[in-house]
C-alpha positions, 0 to 999 in steps of 0.5 A: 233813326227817331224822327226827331233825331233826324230832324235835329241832325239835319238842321244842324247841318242844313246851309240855312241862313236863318237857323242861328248858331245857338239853334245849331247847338241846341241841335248837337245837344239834343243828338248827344242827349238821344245817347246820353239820357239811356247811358245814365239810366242803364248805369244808374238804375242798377249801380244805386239798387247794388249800392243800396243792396251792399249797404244794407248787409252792413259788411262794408266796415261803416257805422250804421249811422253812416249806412242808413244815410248813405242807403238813404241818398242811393234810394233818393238818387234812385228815385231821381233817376226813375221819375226824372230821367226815365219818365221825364227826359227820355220822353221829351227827346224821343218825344215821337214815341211818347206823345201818348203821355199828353193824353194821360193827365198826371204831370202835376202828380208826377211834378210832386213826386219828382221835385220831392224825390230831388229836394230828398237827394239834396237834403239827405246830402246836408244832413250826412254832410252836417251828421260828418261835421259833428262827428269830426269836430264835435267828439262829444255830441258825436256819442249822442248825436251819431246815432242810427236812431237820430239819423232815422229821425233825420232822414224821415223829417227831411222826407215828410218836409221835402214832399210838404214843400212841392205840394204847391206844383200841383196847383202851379201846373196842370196835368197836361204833359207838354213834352218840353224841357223846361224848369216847370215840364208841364202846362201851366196857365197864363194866369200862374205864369203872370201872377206875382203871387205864384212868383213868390211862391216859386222863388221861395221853392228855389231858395229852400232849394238848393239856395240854403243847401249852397250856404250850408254845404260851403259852411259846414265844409269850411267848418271842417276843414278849418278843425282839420288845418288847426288840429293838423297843425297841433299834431305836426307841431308835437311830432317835431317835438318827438323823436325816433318818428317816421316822417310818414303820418298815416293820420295827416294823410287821412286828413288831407284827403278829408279836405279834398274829398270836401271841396270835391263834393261842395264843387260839385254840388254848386257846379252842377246846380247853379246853371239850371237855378239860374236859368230858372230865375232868369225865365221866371223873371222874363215871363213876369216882364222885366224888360230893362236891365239883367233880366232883359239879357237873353240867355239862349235855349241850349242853355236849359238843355245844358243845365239839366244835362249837369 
């Protein structure tokens, strides 16, 4: 068994009076995670290169507006799993074999492509998302908007941005791994962590993203949804006028999938985002010294533990 995961294992069930229940759940998590991590990546390596590899033939029935997002956000979703999963958290909970990675200093380059790589998953799954809206409620910008020409302009605007707008971690953090999980994972310096202005810098980061993708993504969904209650109710209404009709509608059926398709997604969006931003927001808070008040709430460790796991 790994050092650390027999470590892990024997405080959580050491008789000491001093290791805290938070540390004990700290300690499970941490087991869990010594299976759970490898699971992801050797599902999710493989699913996203066949999800790419069917799309790209272009035989699955959809538009190619449609397959260029969905390619797009399996590549993203690919890139995650590389730079974040495999070269990130597998490394910290098997932090024994991989002490080499503090000698190598690239974690803030790494930091770059890997926040990148996220901020492309996220903004690629606005930008169908919106691409779906105008589709559904807007038949006539559909012909212009709907486009795989568009959808290419889209997808490459989202990416250059997205990599524009990490840049700043290369001066927030150092190029020392620190083989710890949280929010930033490399070495920074006190000076970074105390300063307001980097502060700024970073909250900005987190508004950009996934802040406005929250907003977008419930306003966008509501908006759909409200177009399919209210051209759904139209069609009953016509069909109550109608005769020789069988009471099944293959169309509202549809529909009504649509709306619960949406709310899923916009769910999970939110459910598995919101508890790693506000853990986040909360250290950044304590680090630069707010003492009275919410902030002066201590939120335990597993928490981060939890928040990355989602």
């Amino acid at each position: 068994m790994d050092r650390s995961l027999s470590h892990w294992f024997y405080y959580f069930i050491a008789d000491y009076y001093w290791v805290k229940l938070d540390d004990r759940i700290f300690y499970v998590l941490k087991m869990i995670q010594a299976i759970y991590y490898p699971i992801l990546a050797i599902v999710g390596v493989p699913v996203n290169l066949l999800t790419i590899r069917i799309l790209s033939r272009g035989k699955c029935g959809l538009s190619k507006c449609v397959t260029r997002y969905l390619v797009a956000m399996a590549a993203a979703d690919l890139l995650v799993i590389i730079l974040d999963l495999i070269l990130r958290h597998i490394p910290i909970v098997y932090q024994k074999h991989f002490q080499f990675l503090e000698s190598i200093p690239l974690c803030n380059i790494h930091a770059i492509l890997l926040y990148a790589a996220t901020d492309c998953s996220v903004w690629f799954t606005i930008t169908f998302t919106f691409d779906q809206f105008v589709a559904i409620c807007y038949q006539k910008l559909k012909r212009k908007y709907c486009s795989e020409k568009t959808a290419a302009v889209v997808l490459g605007t989202a990416t250059v941005l997205s990599r524009l707008n990490n840049i700043i971690w290369y001066f927030m953090l150092t190029g020392r791994y620190w083989l710890k999980n949280v929010p930033g994972f490399c070495d920074v310096s006190a000076g970074v962590l105390l300063s307001p202005f980097w502060a700024t810098i970073e909250f900005l980061h987190y508004i950009v993203t996934p802040c406005v993708p929250f907003v977008l993504m419930l306003l966008l969904n509501a908006l759909t949804v409200r177009y399919i209650l209210v051209s759904s109710s139209a069609r009953r209404r016509l069909r109550a006028h109608s005769s020789g009709e069988s009471r099944r509608d293959p169309e509202m059926e549809s529909r009504r999938k649509s709306i619960i398709l949406l709310l899923v997604i916009s769910g999970n969006f939110i459910l598995l985002w919101a508890v790693l931003i506000m853990y986040a927001i909360w250290r950044r808070m304590w680090n630069f010294g707010y003492g009275p008040g919410f902030w002066s709430v201590y939120l335990p460790d597993y928490l981060v533990e939890v928040g990355f796991m989602l």
